[in-house]
Each structure stands twice: as structure tokens, then as C-alpha cells.
N, C-alpha and C positions, 0 to 999 in steps of 0.2 A: 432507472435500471432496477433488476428484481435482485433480491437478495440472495444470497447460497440455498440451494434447493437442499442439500446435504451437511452433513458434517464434517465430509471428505471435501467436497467443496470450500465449505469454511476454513478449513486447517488447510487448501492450497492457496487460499487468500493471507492466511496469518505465514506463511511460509515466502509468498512473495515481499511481507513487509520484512519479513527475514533478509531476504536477499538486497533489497534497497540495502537494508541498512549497513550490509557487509560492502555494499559498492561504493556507499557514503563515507564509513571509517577507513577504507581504502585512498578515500583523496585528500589531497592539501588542505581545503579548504572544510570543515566539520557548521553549517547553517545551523546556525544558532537556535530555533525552532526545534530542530530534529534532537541536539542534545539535550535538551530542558523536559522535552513533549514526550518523542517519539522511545528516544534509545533506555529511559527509564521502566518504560513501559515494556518493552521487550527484555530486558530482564527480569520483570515483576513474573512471566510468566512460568506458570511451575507444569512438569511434566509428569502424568502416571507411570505407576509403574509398568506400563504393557508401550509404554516412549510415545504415549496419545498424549496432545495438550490437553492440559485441565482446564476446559472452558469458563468454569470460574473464577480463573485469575487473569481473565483478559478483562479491559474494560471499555466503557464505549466508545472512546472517543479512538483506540486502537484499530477495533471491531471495523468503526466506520472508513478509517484510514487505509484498513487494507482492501474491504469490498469496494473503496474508492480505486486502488490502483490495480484493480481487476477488471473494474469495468473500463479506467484508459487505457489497460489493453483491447479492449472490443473495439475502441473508437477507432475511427477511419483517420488515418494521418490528414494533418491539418491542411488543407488546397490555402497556398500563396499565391494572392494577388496582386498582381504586377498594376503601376499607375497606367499603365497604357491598357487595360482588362477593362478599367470600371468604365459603364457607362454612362452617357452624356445626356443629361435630363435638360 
């Protein structure tokens, strides 16, 4: 998958791991990954004064996690195979 052609682009990808994470602290259960990895790192993030992310307070492991959950939006919801589907070699 190609990267953020933009920077608008980009800050709608770091905007999405925004939103995971408010739908993440919203449940019962807090994945222990996300607490230690992700939700540190979204707070590391500092904002200019004109309310732009300051690109250099994101880091990469962030960076990759959000253009990751940009492009499983593009992906085609997953086709489930039933045992009576596969075929018979």
C-alpha cells in the first residue's frame, strides 16, 4: 500500500489512531499492547500553535500503525468460507 501522498492525508491517518484509541478506552477490556505501545505514544504528541500536529513528535512505530489502519480500511471485508465451499482435489 502507498503511503500519505499529503500531509492532510497523514494527520487523517494519525486522527484515525486517535479514534481507535478513544473506542479502546471506552471498553472493559484495555489490550495490554495498546497500553504500554500505542496510548503513550499518543500522548507524546504535541500540537502547533495554528492546532497542526507537530510532525516531529510522532514516531515511527505510531506513523506505521496509523497508515496501517488506513489502508484496512481500503481492504475488501474478509469472504468466509464455509467447509462445504472448498474444493475437492
Amino acid at each position: 500500500m502507498p503511503p500519505p501522498n499529503t500531509r492532510a492525508d497523514f494527520e487523517h491517518n494519525i486522527g484515525l489512531s486517535f479514534e481507535v484509541a478513544l473506542r479502546k478506552l471506552g471498553s472493559k477490556q484495555l489490550d495490554p499492547f495498546f497500553v504500554q505501545r500505542t496510548l503513550p505514544q499518543l500522548k507524546n504528541i504535541e500540537f502547533l500553535p495554528n492546532g497542526r500536529i507537530n510532525l516531529n513528535s510522532i514516531d515511527e512505530s505510531l506513523r506505521l500503525q496509523a497508515n496501517m489502519q488506513h489502508w484496512m480500511e481500503l481492504m475488501p471485508p474478509p469472504e468466509i468460507i464455509k467447509e462445504d465451499d472448498k474444493e475437492n482435489n
